[in-house]
N, C-alpha and C positions, 0 to 999 in steps of 0.2 A: 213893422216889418212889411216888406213888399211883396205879394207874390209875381214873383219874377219870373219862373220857369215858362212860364205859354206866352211870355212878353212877345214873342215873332209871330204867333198866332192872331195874336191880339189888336199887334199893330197893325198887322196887313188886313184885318176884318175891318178896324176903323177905317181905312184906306176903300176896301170896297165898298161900293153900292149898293150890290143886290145879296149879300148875308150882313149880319149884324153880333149870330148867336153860333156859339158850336153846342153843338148836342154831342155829348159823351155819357156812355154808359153808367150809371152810380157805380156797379161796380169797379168798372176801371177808375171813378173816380175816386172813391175810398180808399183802392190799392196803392193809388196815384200817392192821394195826402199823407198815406201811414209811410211811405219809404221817403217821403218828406221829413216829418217829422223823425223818424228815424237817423236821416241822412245828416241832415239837421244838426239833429245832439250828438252825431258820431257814434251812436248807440250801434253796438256787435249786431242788432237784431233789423239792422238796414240789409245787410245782405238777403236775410229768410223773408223781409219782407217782399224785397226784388225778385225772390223768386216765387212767390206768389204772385205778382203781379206778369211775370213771364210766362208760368203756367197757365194763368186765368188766361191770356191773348193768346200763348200757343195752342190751346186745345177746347177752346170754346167750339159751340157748336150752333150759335144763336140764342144758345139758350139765356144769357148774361152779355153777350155784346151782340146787338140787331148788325143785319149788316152796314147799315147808312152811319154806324160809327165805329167802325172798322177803324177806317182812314187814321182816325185822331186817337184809336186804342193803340195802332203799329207805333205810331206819333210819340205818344207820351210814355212806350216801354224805351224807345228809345231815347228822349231826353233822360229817362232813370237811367239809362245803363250810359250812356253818356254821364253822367253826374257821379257815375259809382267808379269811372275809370276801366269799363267794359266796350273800350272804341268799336273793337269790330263786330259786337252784338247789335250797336249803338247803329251802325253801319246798316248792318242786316236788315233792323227793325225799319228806320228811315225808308230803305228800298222797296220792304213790303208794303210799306203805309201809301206811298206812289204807285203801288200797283191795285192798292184800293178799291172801290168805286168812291166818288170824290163828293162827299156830299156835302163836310163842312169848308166848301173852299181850301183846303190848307196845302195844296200843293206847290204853293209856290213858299209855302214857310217852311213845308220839308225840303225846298231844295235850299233854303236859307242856312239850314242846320246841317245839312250834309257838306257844303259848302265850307259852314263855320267850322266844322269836325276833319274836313281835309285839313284847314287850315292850322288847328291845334296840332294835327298831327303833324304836320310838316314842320312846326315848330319845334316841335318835340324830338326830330328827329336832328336837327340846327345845334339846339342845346347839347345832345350827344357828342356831334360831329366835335364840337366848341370844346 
């Protein structure tokens, strides 16, 4: 199996020259894996996972995410809430992550995904109309 979900972070860092690595918090990362995992299997406890991982990004305090990984904690609540069919959380999140300070490069992979998230949406909205 592939991990797939930072595939736009990913690529755009092989792309750059002057970063190589993102640095994200263990915490956000464990939060990140378990609503994977969860999401995953379809499992009921995807949802209580997501919100702990919303919790931990909305009301940290430095204490669990440094500021210089901010950027890629806004980042990846919103790929979860984008993955959970939570678009305009998905939304939110993306917007705060660009208002960041930018440390692991990725602003140009949150405007990838905002981008890609108009774009489902507007799909979604075609489907309706159809």
């Amino acid at each position: 199996m592939e991990f797939s979900e930072l595939d736009v972070e990913i690529a755009l860092l092989r792309e750059s020259r002057l970063r190589r690595t993102l640095t994200i918090s263990p915490y956000v990362f464990l939060r990140f894996l378990i609503f994977l995992c969860h999401h995953r299997l379809q499992s009921p406890l995807a949802d209580n996972s997501l919100l702990e991982l919303h919790s931990l990004v909305h009301s940290d305090d430095d204490r669990y995410i440094v500021s210089y990984t901010r950027d890629i904690a806004w980042n990846i609540l919103g790929i979860c809430h984008h993955l959970a069919g939570n678009l305009d959380k998905a939304f939110l999140a993306y917007y705060t992550s660009l208002k960041q300070m930018s440390t692991n490069s990725i602003t140009r992979a949150t405007m990838v995904r905002i981008q890609r998230l108009q774009t489902h949406i507007e799909n979604k909205k075609d489907s309706v109309i159809l």
